[in-house]
matplotlib code that plots the C-alpha trace (Angstrom):
import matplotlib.pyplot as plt

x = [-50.0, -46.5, -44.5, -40.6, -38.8, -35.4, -33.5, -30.6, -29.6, -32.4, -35.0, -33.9, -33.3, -36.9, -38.9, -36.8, -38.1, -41.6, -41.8, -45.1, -46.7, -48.0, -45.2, -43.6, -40.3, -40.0, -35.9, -34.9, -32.1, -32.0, -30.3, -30.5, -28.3, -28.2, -24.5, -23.9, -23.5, -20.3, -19.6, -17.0, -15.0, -11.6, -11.3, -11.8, -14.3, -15.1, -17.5, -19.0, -16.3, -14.9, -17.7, -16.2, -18.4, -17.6, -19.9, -20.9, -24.3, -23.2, -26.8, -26.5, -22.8, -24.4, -27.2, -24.7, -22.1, -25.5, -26.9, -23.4, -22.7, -18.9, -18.0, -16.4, -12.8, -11.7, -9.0, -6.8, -6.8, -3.9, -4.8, -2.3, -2.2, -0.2, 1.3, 4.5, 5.5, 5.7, 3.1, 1.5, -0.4, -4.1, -5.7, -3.4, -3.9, -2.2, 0.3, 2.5, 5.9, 7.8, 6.1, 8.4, 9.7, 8.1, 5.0, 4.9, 6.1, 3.3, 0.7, 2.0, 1.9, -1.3, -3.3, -1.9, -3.1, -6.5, -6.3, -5.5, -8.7, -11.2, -9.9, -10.4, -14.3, -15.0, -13.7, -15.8, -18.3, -18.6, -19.8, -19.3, -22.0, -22.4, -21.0, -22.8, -20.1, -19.4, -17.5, -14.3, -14.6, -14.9, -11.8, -9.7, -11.2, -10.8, -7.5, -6.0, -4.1, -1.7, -3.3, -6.4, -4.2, -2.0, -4.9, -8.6, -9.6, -8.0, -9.1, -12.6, -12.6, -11.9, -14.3, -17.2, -16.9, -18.7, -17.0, -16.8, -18.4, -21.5, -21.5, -22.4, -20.5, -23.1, -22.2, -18.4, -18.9, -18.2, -16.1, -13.7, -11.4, -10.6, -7.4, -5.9, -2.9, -0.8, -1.9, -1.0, 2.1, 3.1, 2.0, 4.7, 7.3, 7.1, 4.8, 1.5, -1.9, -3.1, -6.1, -7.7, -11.2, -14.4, -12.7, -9.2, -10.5, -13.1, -15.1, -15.0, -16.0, -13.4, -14.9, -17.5, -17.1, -19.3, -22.3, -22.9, -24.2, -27.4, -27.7, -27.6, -30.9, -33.0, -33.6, -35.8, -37.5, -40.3, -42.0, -38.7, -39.6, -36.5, -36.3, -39.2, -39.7, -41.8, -43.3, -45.5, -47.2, -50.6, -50.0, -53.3, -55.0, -52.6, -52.1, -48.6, -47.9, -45.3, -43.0, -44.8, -48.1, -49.3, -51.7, -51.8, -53.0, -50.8, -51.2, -47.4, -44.1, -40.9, -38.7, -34.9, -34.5, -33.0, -34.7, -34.9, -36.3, -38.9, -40.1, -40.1, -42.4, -44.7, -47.8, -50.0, -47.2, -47.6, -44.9, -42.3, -41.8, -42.0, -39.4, -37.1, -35.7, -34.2, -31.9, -31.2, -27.4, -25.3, -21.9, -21.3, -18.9, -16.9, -15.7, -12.7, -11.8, -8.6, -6.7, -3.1, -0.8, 1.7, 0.9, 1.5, 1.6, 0.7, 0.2, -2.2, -6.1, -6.6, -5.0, -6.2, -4.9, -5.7, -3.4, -4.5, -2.2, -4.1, -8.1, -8.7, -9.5, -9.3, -7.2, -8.5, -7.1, -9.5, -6.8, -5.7, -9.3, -9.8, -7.1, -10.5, -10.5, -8.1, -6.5, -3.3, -0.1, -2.4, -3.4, -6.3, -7.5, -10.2, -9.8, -12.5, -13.1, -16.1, -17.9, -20.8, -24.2, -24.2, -20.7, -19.4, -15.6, -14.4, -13.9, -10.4, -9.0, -10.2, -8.8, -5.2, -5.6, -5.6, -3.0, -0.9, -2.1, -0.7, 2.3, 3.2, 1.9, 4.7, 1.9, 2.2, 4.7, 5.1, 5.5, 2.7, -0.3, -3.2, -5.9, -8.8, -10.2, -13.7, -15.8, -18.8, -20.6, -22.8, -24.9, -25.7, -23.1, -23.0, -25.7, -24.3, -24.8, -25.6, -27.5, -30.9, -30.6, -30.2, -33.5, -35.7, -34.9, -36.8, -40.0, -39.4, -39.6, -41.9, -44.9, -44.2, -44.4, -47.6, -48.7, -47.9, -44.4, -41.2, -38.0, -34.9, -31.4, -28.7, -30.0, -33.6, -32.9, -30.4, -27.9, -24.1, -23.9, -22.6, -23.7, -24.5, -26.8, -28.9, -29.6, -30.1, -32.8, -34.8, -35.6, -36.5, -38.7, -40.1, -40.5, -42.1, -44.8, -46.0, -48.8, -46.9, -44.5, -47.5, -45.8, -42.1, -39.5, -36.7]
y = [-71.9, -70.4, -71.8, -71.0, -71.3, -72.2, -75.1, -72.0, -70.7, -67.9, -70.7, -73.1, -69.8, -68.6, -72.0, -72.3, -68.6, -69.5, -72.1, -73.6, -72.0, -73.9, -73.9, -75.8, -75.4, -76.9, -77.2, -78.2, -79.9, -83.4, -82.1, -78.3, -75.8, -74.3, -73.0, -73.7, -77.2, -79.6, -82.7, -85.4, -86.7, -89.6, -88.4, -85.1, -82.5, -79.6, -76.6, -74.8, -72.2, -70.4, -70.2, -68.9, -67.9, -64.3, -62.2, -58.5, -59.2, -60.6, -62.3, -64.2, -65.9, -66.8, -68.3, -70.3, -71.3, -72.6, -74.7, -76.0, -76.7, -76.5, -77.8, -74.4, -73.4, -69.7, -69.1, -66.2, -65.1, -65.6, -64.0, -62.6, -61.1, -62.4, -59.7, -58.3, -61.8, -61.0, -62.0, -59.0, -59.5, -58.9, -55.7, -54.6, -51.0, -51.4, -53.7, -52.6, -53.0, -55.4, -54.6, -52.7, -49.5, -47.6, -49.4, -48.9, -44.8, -44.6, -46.4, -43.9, -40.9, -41.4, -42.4, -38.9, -37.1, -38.5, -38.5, -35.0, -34.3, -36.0, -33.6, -30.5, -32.0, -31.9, -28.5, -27.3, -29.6, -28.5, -32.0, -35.4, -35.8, -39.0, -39.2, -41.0, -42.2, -45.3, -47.7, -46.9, -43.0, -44.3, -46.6, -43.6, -41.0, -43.2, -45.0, -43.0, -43.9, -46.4, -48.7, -48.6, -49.5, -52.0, -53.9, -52.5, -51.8, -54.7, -57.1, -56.1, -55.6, -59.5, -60.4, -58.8, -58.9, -55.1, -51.6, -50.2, -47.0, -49.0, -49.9, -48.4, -47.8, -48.5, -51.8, -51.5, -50.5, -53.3, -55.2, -52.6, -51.6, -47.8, -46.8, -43.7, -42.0, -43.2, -46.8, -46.5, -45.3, -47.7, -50.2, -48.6, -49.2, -52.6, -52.0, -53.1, -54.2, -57.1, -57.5, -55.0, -55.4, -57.4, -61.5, -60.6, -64.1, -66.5, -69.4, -72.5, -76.6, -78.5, -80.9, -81.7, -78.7, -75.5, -78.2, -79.2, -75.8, -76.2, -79.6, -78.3, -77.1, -79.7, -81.3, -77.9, -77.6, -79.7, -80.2, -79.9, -81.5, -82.3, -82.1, -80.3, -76.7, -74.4, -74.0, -71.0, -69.0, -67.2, -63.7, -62.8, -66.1, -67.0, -70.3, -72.1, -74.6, -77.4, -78.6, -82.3, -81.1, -80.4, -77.2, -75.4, -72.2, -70.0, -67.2, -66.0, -66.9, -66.6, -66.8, -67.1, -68.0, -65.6, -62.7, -63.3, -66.9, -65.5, -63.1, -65.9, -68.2, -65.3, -64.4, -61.7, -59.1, -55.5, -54.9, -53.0, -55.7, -58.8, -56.4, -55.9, -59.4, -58.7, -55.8, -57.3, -58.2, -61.2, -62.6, -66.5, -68.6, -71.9, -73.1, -75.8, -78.4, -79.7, -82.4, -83.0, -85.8, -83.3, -82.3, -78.5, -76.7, -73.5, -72.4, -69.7, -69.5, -67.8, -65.6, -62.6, -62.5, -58.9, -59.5, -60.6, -63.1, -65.7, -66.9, -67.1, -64.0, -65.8, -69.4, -71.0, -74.0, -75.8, -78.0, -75.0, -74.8, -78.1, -80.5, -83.1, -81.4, -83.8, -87.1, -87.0, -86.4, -84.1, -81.1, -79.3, -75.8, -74.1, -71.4, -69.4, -68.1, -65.7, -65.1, -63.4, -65.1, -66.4, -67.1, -70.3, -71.7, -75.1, -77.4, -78.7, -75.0, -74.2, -77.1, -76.5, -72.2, -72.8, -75.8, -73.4, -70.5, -72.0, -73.4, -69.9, -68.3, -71.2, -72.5, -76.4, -78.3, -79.3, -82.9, -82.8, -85.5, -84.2, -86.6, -84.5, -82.1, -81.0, -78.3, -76.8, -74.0, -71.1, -69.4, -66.6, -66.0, -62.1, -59.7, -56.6, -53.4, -51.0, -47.5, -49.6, -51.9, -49.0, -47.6, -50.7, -53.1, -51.7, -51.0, -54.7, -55.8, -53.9, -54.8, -58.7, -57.9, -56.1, -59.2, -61.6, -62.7, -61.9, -62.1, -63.2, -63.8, -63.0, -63.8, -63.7, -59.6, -59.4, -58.2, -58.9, -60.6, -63.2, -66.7, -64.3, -62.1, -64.6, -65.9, -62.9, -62.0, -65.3, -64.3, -61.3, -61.9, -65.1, -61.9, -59.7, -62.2, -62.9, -61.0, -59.3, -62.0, -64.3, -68.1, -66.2, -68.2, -66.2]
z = [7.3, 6.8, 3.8, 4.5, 0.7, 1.9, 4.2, 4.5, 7.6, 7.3, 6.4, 9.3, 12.0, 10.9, 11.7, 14.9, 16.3, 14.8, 17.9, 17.8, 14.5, 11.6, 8.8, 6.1, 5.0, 1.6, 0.5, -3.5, -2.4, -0.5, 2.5, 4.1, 4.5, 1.2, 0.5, 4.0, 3.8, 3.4, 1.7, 1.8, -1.2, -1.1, 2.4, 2.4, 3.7, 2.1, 2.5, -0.4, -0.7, 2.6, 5.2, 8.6, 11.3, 12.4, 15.0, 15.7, 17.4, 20.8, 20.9, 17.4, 18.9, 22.0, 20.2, 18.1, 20.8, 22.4, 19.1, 18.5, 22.6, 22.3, 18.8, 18.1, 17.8, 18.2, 15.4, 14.7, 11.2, 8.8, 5.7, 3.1, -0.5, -2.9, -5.3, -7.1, -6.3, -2.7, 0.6, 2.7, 5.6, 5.0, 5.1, 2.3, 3.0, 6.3, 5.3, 2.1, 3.8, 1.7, -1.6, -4.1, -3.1, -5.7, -5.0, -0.7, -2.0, -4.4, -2.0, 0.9, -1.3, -2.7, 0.8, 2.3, -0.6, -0.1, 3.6, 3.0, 0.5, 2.6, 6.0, 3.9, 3.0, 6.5, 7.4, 4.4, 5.8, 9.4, 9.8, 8.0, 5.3, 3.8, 0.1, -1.7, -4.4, -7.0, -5.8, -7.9, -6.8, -2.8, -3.6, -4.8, -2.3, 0.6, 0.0, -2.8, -6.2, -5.1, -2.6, -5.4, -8.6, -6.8, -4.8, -4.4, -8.2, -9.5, -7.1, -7.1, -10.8, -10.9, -8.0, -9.6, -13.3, -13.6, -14.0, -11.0, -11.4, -12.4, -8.5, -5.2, -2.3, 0.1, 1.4, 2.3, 5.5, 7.5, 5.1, 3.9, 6.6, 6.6, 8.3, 9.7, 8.5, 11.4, 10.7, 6.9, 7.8, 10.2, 7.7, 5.0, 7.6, 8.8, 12.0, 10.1, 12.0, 11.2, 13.0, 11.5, 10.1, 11.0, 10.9, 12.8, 14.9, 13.7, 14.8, 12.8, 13.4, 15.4, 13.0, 10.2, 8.1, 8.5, 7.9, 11.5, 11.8, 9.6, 10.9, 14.4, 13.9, 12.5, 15.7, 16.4, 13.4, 12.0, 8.5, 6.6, 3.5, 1.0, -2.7, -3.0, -4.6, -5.7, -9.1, -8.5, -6.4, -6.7, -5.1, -5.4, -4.3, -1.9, -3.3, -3.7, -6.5, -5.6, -8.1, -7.3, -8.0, -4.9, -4.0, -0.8, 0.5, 2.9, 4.9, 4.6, 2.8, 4.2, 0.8, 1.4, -2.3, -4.5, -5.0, -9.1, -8.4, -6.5, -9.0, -11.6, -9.7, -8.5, -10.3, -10.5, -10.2, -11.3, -14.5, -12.9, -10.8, -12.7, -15.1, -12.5, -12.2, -15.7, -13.5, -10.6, -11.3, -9.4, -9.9, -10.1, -8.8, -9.3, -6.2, -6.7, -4.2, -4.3, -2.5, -2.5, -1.7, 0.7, 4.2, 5.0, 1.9, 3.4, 6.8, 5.7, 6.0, 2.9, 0.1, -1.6, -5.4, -7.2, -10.2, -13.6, -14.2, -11.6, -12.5, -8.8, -6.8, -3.6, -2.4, 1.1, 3.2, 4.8, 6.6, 8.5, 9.6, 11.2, 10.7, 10.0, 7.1, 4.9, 6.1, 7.8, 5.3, 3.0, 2.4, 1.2, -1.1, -2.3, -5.3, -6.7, -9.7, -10.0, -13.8, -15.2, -16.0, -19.2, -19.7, -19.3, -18.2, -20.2, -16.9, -18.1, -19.0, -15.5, -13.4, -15.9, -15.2, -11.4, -11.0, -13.0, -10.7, -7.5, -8.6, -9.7, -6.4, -5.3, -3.7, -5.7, -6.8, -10.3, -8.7, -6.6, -6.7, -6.9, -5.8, -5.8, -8.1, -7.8, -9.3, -7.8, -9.8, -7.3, -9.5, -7.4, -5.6, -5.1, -5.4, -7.8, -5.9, -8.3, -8.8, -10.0, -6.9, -4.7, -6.4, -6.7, -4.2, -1.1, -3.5, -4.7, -0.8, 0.6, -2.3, -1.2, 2.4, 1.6, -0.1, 2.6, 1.3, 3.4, 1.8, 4.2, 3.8, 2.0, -1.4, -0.3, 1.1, -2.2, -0.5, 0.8, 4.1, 6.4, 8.0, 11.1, 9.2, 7.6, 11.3, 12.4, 9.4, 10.0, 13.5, 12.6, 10.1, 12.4, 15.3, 12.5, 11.2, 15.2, 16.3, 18.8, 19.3, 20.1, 19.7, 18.8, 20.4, 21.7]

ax = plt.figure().add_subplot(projection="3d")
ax.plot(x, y, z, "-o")
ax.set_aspect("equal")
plt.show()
C-alpha cells in the first residue's frame, strides 16, 4: 500500500502516474487541492493568492492543456511596480525610465559598475565559476547599488522578513531575470523589455478560478479520502496512525505536506533530524480578498510594491484574469502581506493598513464600497533558503527515501517552486517508486 499525504497538485499528479497501484491519498481538508484551490464569496471567486499557470517543461503543458481540454486562456502579462509614486513596467531592472532622474542615473551607474566587475571575474576566471554568494551580495553583484536599494533589497527584505545575507542565492535562477548591459540601458531610456523573465505570457481558467485544475484530476484518481490526516507514523514499523484512529501498514509514503509537519508526525527519527525541523525557516502569508462596488479599477494583473510605506509586497486582480472572476460592474484584488512565525497581525489594523495602501497607490477611492473583505492566513508560504537548508535538506530527504518515505512538492521538497513543478515532482516520484515503471502511467 502507498499512503500519498497530500490532495495538492503533487499528491493528486502522483496517484494519477501510479495508474493501477494500491494507494490512498488521505487530504485534511474537505476538498483537494491544497493552496491550489478557489472559493466563492457574495459573488465572487477567488484563488488562494495569485496562482498562474506558467510552463518550461513542454511535456507538463501538454499534459495540462490535455486534463483541462480547452478551459485555458493564454494571457499576456501586465505587471508593474509601484514606486517613487510612479508605475514601471515589470522587470524593474529593465524598466527604470520614468523613475526620478537621479534614481534611473543612479540605477544606470551602479548596474555598469557591476556589469563591469563581474566581466573582469571572468577574464580572471578564464571560465564562469559558480559564486556561491548570499542573497544580498548576488543582489548587488549582479544588478549593482541602485537597482538593489531602489527595488531588489527592499522588496525582498519585506517579502521574506529575514536579513538577507542570512539567505542563499541558489534559487534565483529562474525567477530573477538577469539582463545585459544593452538591455539595462535601453531600459534607462524608454525602450524597456517587458517580456522579460519566466511569466511574460501565462495560462489561466477562462472560468472557475485556478481550482478546476485540481478538480480536473479527481475523476483519475481513486481512494481520496477528505478530512482525514495523519497523526503519526512508525518509521521503523512502517505503520501509519490516522488522526480518526485508524492503523494501517504501508509500504511507501509519498508526503507532499510540509516538510516540518512531516518530521513532527514521524517517529523513530535519529536526533539531527527530528532537530532539524526547529531550522527549517518559512515565511507566512495573509492573503486578502477584496471586492469592490466599481468595475475597472485597474487594468493591471499584478503590482510589485518594494517600499515601506505599503503592508503589501504584492497587489493582484483577479478580474483581469477571467472576467468570471467578480460580477459584472465590480472589481476584484488580492494583497499580501507576508510575516514571520509567531507574530501575529490584528485583523482590523490589517484590513485598515491595506485599504489605506491602495488608495495611496491611487489604486481605491476614498468613496469606494467595499463589499468584500476576506482574510486567509498561509502558514507556510515560503520555504527560507538559507546556509542550514542548503546543508541539511538533502541529508533530511534522502534518510526518508531510505526509509520508504518520499517527499514531493513544493513544501513537501521545501523548496520554491511553481504549480508546474509540483506536477512535475508527483510523477516523478510516482515513476521513481515503480519497479521499473511497472504499473507507471505515462
Amino acid at each position: 500500500m502507498i499512503i500519498i499525504i497530500g490532495a495538492g497538485l503533487a499528491g493528486l499528479s502522483a496517484a494519477y502516474h501510479l495508474g493501477d497501484s494500491e494507494y490512498l491519498i488521505l487530504e485534511k481538508n474537505d476538498e483537494a487541492g491544497g493552496l491550489c484551490r478557489s472559493y466563492s464569496i457574495n459573488g465572487f471567486r477567488f484563488d488562494y493568492t495569485g496562482h498562474l499557470l506558467h510552463f518550461r517543461d513542454q511535456e507538463t503543458r501538454k499534459f495540462v492543456e490535455d486534463l483541462l481540454k480547452g478551459r485555458l486562456a493564454a494571457l499576456k502579462r501586465r505587471s508593474y511596480i509601484y514606486s517613487k509614486g510612479v508605475y514601471t513596467p515589470y522587470p524593474f531592472q529593465v524598466n527604470i525610465h520614468g523613475l526620478p532622474p537621479d534614481v534611473v542615473r543612479e540605477c544606470l551607474i551602479g548596474f555598469i559598475h557591476a556589469w563591469s566587475k563581474e566581466k573582469e571575474r571572468k577574464v580572471e576566471a578564464k571560465v564562469e565559476v559558480e559564486r556561491k554568494e548570499n542573497f544580498e551580495d548576488w543582489i548587488y553583484d549582479t544588478f549593482g547599488t541602485g537597482i538593489a536599494r531602489h527595488f531588489m533589497v527592499p522588496f525582498n527584505a519585506k517579502l521574506w522578513k529575514v536579513p538577507l545575507e542570512e539567505m542563499t542565492s541558489d534559487w534565483v535562477s529562474w525567477l530573477v531575470p538577469r539582463p545585459t548591459l544593452e538591455e539595462v540601458i535601453d531600459g534607462a531610456v524608454g525602450m524597456g523589455k517587458r517580456d522579460m523573465g519566466y511569466n511574460p505570457t501565462f495560462l489561466y481558467p477562462k472560468m472557475g478560478g485556478i481550482g478546476i485544475l485540481p478538480e480536473a484530476f479527481l475523476p483519475y484518481v481513486r481512494n481520496l479520502r477528505l478530512s482525514c490526516s495523519a497523526d503519526s507514523i512508525d518509521v521503523k514499523e512502517r505503520i501509519i496512525l490516522l488522526q480518526d484512529g485508524t492503523i494501517m501498514r504501508f509500504d511507501q509514503i509519498i508526503s507532499t505536506i510540509p516538510l516540518p509537519e512531516l518530521v513532527g508526525i514521524a517517529k523513530d527519527l535519529p536526533e539531527w533530524l527530528a532537530l532539524s525541523a526547529r531550522h527549517l525557516r518559512y515565511v507566512s502569508v495573509y492573503d486578502i480578498n477584496i471586492g469592490i462596488k466599481r468595475g475597472g479599477i485597474s487594468d493591471k494583473h499584478w503590482i510589485y510594491f518594494p517600499e515601506p510605506d505599503f503592508v503589501f509586497y504584492r497587489v493582484g486582480f483577479p478580474m483581469n484574469f477571467s472576467k468570471e472572476m467578480a460580477p459584472p460592474g465590480t472589481s476584484s484584488i488580492y494583497a499580501e502581506v507576508s510575516y514571520l512565525p509567531g507574530e501575529s497581525i490584528d485583523e482590523d489594523f490589517l484590513r485598515k493598513r491595506v485599504i489605506d495602501g491602495l488608495i495611496s497607490a491611487g489604486i481605491l477611492k476614498d468613496n469606494d464600497e467595499i463589499l468584500v473583505m476576506d482574510i486567509k492566513d498561509i502558514k507556510y508560504a515560503y520555504a527560507v533558503y538559507d546556509k542550514y537548508r542548503m546543508d541539511n535538506i538533502d541529508k533530511i530527504r534522502d534518510w526518508f527515501e531510505n526509509h520508504g518515505i518520499y517527499t514531493s512538492g513544493r513544501y513537501g521538497l521545501w523548496e520554491h517552486s511553481s504549480m508546474e513543478d509540483a506536477i512535475r515532482q508527483g510523477r516523478e516520484t510516482a515513476k521513481k517508486i515503480m519497479d521499473k515503471g511497472l504499473g507507471f502511467r505515462g
